[in-house]
C-alpha positions as CSV (number, residue, x, y, z in Angstrom):
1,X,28.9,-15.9,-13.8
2,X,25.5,-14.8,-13.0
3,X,24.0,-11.9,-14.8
4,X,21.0,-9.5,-13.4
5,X,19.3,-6.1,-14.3
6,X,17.5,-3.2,-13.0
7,X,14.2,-2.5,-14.4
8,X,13.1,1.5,-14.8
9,X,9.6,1.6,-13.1
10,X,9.7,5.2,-14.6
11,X,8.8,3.4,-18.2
12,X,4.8,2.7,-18.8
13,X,4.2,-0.9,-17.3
14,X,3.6,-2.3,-20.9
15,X,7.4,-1.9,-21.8
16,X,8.8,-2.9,-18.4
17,X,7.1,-6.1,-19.0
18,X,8.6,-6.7,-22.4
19,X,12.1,-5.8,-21.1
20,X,11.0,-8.3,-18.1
21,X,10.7,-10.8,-20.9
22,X,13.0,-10.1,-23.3
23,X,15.5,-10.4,-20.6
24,X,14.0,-13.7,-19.4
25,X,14.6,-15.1,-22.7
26,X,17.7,-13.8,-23.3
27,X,19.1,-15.6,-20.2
28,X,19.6,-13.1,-17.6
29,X,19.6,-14.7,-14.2
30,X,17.8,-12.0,-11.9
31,X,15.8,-9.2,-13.0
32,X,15.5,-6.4,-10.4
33,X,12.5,-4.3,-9.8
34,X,13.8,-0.7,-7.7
35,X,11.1,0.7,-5.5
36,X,9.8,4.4,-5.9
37,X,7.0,4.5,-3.6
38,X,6.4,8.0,-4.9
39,X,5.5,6.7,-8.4
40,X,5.0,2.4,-8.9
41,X,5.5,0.1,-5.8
42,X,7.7,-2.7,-7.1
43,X,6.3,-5.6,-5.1
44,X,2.9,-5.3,-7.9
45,X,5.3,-5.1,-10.6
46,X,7.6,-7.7,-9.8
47,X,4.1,-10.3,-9.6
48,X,3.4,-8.5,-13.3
49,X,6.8,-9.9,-13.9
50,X,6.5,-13.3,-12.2
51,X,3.0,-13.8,-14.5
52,X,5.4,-12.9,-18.0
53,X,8.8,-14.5,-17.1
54,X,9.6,-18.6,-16.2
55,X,13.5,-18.6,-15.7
56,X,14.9,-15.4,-13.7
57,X,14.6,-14.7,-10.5
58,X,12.9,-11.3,-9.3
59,X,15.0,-8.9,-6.8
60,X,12.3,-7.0,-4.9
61,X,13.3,-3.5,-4.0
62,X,15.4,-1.8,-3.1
63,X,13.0,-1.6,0.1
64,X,13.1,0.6,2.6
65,X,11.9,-0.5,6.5
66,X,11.8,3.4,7.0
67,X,8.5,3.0,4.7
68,X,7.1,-0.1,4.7
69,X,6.7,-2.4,8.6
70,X,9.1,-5.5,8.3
71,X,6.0,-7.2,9.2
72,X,4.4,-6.0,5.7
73,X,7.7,-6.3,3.8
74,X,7.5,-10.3,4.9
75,X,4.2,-10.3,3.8
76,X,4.7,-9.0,0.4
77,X,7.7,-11.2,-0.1
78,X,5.8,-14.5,1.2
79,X,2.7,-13.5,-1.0
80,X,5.4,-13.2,-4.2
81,X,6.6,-17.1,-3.3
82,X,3.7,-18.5,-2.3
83,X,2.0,-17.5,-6.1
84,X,5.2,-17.7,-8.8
85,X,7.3,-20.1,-6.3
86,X,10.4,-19.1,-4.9
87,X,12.1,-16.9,-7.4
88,X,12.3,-13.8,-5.4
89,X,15.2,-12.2,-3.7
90,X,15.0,-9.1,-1.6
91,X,17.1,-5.6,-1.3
92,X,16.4,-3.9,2.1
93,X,18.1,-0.5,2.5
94,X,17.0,3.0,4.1
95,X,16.7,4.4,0.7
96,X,17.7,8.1,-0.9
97,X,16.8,10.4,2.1
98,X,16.1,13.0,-0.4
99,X,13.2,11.0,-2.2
100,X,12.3,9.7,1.3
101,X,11.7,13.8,2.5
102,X,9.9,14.0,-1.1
103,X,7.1,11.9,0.4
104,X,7.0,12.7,4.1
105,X,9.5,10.0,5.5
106,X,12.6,10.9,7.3
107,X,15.7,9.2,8.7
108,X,14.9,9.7,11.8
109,X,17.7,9.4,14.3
110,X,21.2,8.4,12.2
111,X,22.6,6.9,15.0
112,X,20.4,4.1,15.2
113,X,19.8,3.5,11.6
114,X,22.0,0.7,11.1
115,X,20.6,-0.6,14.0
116,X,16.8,0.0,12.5
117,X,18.0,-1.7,9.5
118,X,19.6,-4.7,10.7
119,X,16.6,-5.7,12.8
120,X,14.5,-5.6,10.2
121,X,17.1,-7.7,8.3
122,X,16.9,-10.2,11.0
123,X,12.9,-10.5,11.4
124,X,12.7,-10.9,7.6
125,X,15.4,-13.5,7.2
126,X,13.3,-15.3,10.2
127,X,10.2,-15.2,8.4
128,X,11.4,-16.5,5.0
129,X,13.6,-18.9,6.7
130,X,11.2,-22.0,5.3
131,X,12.2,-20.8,2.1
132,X,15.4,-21.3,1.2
133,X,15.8,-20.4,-2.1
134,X,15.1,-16.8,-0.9
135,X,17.9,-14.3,0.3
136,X,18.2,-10.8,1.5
137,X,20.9,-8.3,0.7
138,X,20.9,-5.1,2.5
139,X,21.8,-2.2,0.7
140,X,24.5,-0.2,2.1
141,X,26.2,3.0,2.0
142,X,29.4,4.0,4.3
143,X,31.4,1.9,6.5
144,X,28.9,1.5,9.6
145,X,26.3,0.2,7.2
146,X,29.3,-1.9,5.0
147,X,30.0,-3.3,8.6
148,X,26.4,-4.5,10.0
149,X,25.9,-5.8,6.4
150,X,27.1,-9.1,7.8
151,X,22.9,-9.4,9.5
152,X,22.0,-9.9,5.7
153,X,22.8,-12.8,2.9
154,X,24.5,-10.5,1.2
155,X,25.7,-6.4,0.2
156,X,25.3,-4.2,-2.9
157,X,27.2,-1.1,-2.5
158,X,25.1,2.2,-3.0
159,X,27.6,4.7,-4.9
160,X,30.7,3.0,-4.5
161,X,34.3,4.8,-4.7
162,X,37.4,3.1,-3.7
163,X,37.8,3.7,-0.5
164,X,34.2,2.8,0.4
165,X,34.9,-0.6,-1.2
166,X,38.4,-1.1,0.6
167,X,36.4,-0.6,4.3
């Protein structure tokens, strides 16, 4: 069984890198670093990570292609492997739409979110594809989203009840 965290970017940067080691040392497998663009961007912490850790992987994000181009997203995530290696996964999701309104972003239309999303799954996956230690998960949230998740390597339900997790 594999074993991962989420890191609080909410915490001072000093103590998210001694949890980052701590947990490195303790033997957790992957060690994820959540995105609040409103506060710390988690791409820069997750190399502050990569610099203090040598065994766990790093799962950038949640990040949401309703904030950041695909285009930049690969670029971030190719940066990440090109300096620590390939020790990074990625989370790709539209994010909270209330935290998203917090700092100007919106949905846009909901009918072709999924659609938004999975694209942006697809031109990332291409990107990395040379690396193939590297996956992408798409976050997901209701059954449209649960359904398309099958564009990414793999899904991590957002808020999960039963029946969300029997669709």
């Amino acid at each position: 069984m594999e074993w991962g965290i989420a890191i609080n970017l909410r915490e001072p940067t000093s103590e998210i890198v001694e949890k980052a080691k701590v947990a490195d040392q303790g033997g957790i497998d992957t060690i994820w670093v959540t995105d609040f663009p409103a506060t710390r961007l988690s791409p820069v912490l997750a190399s502050i990570i990569a610099q203090n850790t040598k065994n766990c992987r790093i799962g950038v994000g949640l990040l949401s292609p309703l904030i950041y181009k695909p285009s930049h997203i690969l670029q971030m995530m190719t940066t990440l492997i090109e300096m620590y290696g390939e020790r990074f996964d990625l989370l790709l999701g539209p994010g909270d739409r209330a935290k998203l309104r917090d700092i100007g972003v919106e949905y846009g239309e909901i009918s072709t979110l999924v659609e938004r999303l999975c694209d942006s799954v697809t031109i990332i996956r291409e990107g990395l594809e040379e690396y193939n230690a590297t996956q992408v998960f798409l976050g997901a949230q209701g059954q449209k989203m649960i359904k398309a998740s099958t564009c990414s390597n793999g899904v991590l339900l957002n808020f999960s009840d039963s029946e969300m997790i029997q669709w």
